[in-house]
C-alpha positions in Angstrom: -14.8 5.0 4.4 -16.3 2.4 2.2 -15.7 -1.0 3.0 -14.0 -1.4 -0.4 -11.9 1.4 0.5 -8.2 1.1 1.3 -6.3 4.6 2.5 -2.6 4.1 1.6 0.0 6.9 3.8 3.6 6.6 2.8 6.8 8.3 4.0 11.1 7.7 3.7 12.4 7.2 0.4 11.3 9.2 -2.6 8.5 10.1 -4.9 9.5 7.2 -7.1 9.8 4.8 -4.1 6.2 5.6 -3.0 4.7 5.1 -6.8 6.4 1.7 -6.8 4.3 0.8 -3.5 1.2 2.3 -4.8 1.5 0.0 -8.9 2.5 -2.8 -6.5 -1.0 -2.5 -4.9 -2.9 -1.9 -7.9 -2.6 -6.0 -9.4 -5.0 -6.8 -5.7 -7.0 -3.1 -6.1 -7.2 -1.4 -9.2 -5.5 1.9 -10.4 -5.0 4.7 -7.3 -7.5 7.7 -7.6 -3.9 9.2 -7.6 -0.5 8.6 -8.1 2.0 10.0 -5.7 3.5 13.0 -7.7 4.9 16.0 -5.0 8.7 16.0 -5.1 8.9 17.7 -2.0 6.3 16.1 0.1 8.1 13.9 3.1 4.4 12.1 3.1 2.1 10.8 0.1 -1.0 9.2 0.4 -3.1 7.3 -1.8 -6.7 5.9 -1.9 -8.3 3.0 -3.4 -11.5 1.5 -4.1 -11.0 -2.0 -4.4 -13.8 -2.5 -6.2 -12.1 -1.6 -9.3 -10.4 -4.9 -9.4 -11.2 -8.0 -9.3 -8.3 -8.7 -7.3 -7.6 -11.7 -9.2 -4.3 -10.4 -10.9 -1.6 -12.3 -9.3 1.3 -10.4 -7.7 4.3 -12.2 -9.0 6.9 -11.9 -6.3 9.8 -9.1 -6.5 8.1 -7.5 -9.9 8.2 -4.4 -8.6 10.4 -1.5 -8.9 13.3 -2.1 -6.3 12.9 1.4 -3.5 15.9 3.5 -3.0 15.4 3.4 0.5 13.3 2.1 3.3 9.5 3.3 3.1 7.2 3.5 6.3 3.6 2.4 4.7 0.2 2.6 6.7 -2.7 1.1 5.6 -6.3 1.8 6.7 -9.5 0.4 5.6 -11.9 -3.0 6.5 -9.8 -5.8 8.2 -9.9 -8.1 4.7 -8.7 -4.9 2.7 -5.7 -4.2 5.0 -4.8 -7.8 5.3 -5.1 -8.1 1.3 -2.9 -5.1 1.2 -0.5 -6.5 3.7 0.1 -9.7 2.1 0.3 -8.2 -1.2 3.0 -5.6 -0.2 4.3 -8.8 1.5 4.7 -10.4 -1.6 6.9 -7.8 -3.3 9.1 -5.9 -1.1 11.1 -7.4 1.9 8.2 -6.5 4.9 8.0 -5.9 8.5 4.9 -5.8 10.7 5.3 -2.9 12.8 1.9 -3.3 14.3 -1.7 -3.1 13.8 -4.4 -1.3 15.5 -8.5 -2.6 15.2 -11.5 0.0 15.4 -15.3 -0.8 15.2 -15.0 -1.7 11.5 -11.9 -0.9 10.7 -8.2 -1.7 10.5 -5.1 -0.2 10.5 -1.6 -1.8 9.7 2.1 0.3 9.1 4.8 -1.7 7.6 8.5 -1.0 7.0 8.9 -1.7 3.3 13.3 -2.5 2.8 14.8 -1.8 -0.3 
């Protein structure tokens, strides 16, 4: 993993809910390399390179489509990416911190997303 790379896993709710999180990201990150598309996947991922934005774009807060239920998201990449990601998710949807875990040089957060 690049350390402007942020891995995005998502599961709950609905294809729809997990595109909402993912266009929510993209203001801090730049477009996905993909969009969550499989109707009858229980788990989507996305990845990111953050170099594709500036990360300037501000994330107005609540802008986002509102999720039909609640969404389990984990988010892996360099401590600075996952705490950009965090607060940006933050930002949008109600959030809680369901815990973090640290490797060498990287991070991992998951966060209940409510709708």
């Amino acid at each position: 993993m690049s350390d402007t790379e942020l891995t995005v896993t998502l599961s709950g709710g609905s294809t729809a809910d997990a595109r909402a999180v993912v266009r929510a990201l993209e203001p801090a990150f730049g477009s996905a390399r993909e969009l969550p598309a499989d109707k009858n996947a229980t788990v989507h991922t996305a990845t990111f390179d953050s170099d594709t934005a500036d990360g300037s774009a501000p994330v107005a807060p609540g802008t986002a489509d509102h999720l039909s239920a609640p969404v389990t998201v984990t988010v892996q990449g360099t401590p600075q990416a996952v705490e950009k990601a965090s607060s940006t998710l933050a930002q949008v949807f109600p959030t809680r911190d369901q815990g973090s875990a640290s490797g060498d040089q990287e991070q991992e957060r998951q966060l209940l997303l409510e709708p």
